[in-house]
C-alpha positions as CSV (number, residue, x, y, z in Angstrom):
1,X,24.5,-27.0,11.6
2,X,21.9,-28.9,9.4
3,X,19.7,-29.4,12.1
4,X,19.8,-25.7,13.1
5,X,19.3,-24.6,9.2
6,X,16.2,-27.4,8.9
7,X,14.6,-26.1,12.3
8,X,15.4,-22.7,11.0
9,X,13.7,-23.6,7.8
10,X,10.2,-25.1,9.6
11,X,9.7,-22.4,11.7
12,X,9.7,-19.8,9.0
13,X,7.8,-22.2,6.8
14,X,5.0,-22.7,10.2
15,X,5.2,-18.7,10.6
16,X,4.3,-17.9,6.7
17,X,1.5,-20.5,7.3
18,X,-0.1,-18.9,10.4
19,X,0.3,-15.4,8.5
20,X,-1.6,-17.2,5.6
21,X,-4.0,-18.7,7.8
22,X,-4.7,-15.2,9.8
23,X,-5.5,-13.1,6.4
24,X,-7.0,-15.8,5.0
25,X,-9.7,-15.5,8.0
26,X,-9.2,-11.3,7.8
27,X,-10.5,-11.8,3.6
28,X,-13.2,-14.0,4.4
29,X,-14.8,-12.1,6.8
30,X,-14.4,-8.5,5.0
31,X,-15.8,-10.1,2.5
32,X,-19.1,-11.4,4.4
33,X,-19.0,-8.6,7.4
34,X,-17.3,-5.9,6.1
35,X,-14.1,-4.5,8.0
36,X,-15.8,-2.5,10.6
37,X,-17.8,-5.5,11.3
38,X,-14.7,-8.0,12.0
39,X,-13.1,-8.4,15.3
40,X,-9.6,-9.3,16.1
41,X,-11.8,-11.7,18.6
42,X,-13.7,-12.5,15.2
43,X,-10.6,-13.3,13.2
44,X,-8.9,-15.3,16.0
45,X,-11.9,-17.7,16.1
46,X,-12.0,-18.0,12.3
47,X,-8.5,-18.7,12.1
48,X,-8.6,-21.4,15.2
49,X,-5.8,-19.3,17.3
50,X,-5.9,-17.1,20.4
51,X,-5.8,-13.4,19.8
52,X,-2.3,-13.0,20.7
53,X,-1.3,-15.3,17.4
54,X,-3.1,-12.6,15.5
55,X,-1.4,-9.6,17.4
56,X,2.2,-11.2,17.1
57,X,2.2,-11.9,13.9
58,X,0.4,-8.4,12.8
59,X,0.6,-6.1,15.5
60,X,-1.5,-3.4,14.7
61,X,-5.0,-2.6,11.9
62,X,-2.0,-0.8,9.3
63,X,0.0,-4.4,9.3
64,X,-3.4,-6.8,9.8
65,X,-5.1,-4.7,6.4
66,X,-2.4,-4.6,4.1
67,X,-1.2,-8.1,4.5
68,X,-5.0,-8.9,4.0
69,X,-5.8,-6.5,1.0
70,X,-2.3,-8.3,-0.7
71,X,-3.9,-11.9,0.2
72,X,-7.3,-10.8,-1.5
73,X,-5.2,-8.9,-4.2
74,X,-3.6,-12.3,-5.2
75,X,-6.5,-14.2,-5.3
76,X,-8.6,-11.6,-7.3
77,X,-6.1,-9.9,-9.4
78,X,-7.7,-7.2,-11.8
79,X,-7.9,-8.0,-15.2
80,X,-4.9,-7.3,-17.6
81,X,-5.8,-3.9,-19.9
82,X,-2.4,-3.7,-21.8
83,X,-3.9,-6.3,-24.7
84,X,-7.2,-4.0,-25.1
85,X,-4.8,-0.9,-26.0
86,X,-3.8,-3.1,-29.0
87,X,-7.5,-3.5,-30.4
88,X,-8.1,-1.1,-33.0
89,X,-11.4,-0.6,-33.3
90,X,-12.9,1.1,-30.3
91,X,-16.4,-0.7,-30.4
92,X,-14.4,-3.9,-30.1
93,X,-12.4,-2.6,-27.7
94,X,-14.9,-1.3,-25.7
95,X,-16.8,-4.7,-26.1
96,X,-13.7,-6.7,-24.7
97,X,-12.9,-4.5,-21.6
98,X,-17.0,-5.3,-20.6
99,X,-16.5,-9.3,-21.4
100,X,-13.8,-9.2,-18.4
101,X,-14.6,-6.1,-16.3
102,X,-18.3,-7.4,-15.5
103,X,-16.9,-11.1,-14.5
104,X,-14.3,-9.4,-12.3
105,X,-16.3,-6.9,-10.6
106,X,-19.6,-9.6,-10.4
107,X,-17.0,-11.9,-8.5
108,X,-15.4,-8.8,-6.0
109,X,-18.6,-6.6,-5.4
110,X,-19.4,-8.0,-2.2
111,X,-15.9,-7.3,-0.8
112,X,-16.0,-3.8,-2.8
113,X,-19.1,-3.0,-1.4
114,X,-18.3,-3.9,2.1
115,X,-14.6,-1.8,2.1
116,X,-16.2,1.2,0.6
117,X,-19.2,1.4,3.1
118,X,-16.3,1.0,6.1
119,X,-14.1,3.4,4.3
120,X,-16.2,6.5,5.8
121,X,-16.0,5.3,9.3
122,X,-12.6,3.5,9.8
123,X,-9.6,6.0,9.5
124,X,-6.9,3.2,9.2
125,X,-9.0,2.1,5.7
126,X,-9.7,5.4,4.6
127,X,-5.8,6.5,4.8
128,X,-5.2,3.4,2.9
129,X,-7.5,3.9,0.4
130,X,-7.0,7.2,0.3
131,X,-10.6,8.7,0.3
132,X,-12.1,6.4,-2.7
133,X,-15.2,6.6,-1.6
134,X,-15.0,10.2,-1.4
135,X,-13.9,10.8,-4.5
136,X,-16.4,8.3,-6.2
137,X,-19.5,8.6,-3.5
């Protein structure tokens, strides 16, 4: 039974990897490309596995984009606002929210910029996002 439960264990462990592995690619080449611009050909050669990896472990764009938008999410998460509600003074307050709003959005713009030029012309992004771009154009 230990061997079964240690097998058990590896092969969930190698699945999570490969999952990592696939929306690691998927982030990396939203962020150069842009959405419309990647490829499940694209993401299969980034990640070093045949296209049928990517399809079994995400089988359609729904699964493939929100696995990757909670990968990027992780790695770039936005900045806390609940201590600025505490600062008084709205000058100061004003003057914090900058010091980490222009970091966060100078580190993200690229992949910002890329996902809301794609929004227009990619329905599975736009019902995710929910017509952003519209809203802000």
């Amino acid at each position: 039974m230990k061997k079964r439960t240690y097998r058990m264990k590896k092969r969930a462990e190698s699945k999570a990897q490969m999952r990592l592995r696939i929306t690691g690619s998927v982030v990396a080449l939203h962020g150069t490309l842009g959405p419309s611009r990647t490829s499940i050909n694209a993401v299969a050669e980034h990640a070093g596995v045949p296209r049928s990896t990517v399809y079994r472990h995400f089988p359609n764009e729904v699964a493939l984009f929100t696995a990757s938008a909670g990968h990027w999410l992780a790695a770039n998460p936005f900045p806390d606002l609940r201590p600025w509600g505490r600062v008084k003074d709205r000058g100061e307050r004003l003057r914090i929210a900058l010091r980490e709003l222009y970091p966060y959005y100078r580190t993200t713009q690229r992949m910002f910029e890329n996902v809301l030029r794609d929004e227009e012309t990619m329905p599975v992004l736009n019902r995710m996002l929910g017509g952003v771009s519209a809203v802000h154009g």
